[in-house]
N, C-alpha and C positions, 0 to 999 in steps of 0.2 A: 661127250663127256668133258666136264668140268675140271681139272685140275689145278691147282693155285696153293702158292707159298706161302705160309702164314711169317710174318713178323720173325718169330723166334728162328723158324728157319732159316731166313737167309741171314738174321744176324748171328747165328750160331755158326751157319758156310762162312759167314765174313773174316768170324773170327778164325775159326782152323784157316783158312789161306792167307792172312794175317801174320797167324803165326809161325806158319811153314816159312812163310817168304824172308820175313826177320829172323829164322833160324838156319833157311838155306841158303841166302842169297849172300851171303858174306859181307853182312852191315856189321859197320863199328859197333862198339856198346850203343854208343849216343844216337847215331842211328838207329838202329833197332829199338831203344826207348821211343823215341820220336815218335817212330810208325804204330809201337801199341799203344802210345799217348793220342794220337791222330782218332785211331779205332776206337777207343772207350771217352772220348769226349763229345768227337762229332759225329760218332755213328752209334748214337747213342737209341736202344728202342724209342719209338715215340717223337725222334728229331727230324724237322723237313729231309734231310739227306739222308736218312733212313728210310722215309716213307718213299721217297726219289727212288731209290736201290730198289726195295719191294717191287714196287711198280712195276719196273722196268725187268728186273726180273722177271715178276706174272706174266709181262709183255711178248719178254720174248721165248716163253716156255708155250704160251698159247699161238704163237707163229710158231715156232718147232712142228707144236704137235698136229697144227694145220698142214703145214708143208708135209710131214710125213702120212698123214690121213690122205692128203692129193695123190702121193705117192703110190700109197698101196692101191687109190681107185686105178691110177693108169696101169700096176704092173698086169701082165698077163697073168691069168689063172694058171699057167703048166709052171710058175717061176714061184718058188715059194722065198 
């Protein structure tokens, strides 16, 4: 099975961690402008460093789901 991230998703995840991070991480004002100014210019849908994120993302969601597919073929059948 196929699974993969479309666009809006990870730039939707980008933005909620984003915005947690500038509201939890105890940035100044100017700070925390900075970082939401970072996010909606250069991590814009459609921008190479967007399509970089996606990527990489699908990347490593399809090693996960590999790695835990290997997993379940080794565990023993009495181990749920």
């Amino acid at each position: 099975m196929e699974v993969q991230f479309s666009d809006d998703e990870v730039a939707e995840a980008l933005t909620i961690i984003v915005n947690h991070m500038a509201d939890e991480a105890g940035l100044s004002d100017k700070d925390r402008a900075m970082l939401k100014r970072w996010r909606s210019s250069k991590m814009k849908l459609g921008s190479d460093d967007m399509e970089d994120l996606v990527r990489k993302a699908n990347e490593d969601l399809a090693q996960g789901m590999a790695r835990r597919e290997r997993s379940q073929l080794r565990k023993p059948d009495w181990v749920d």
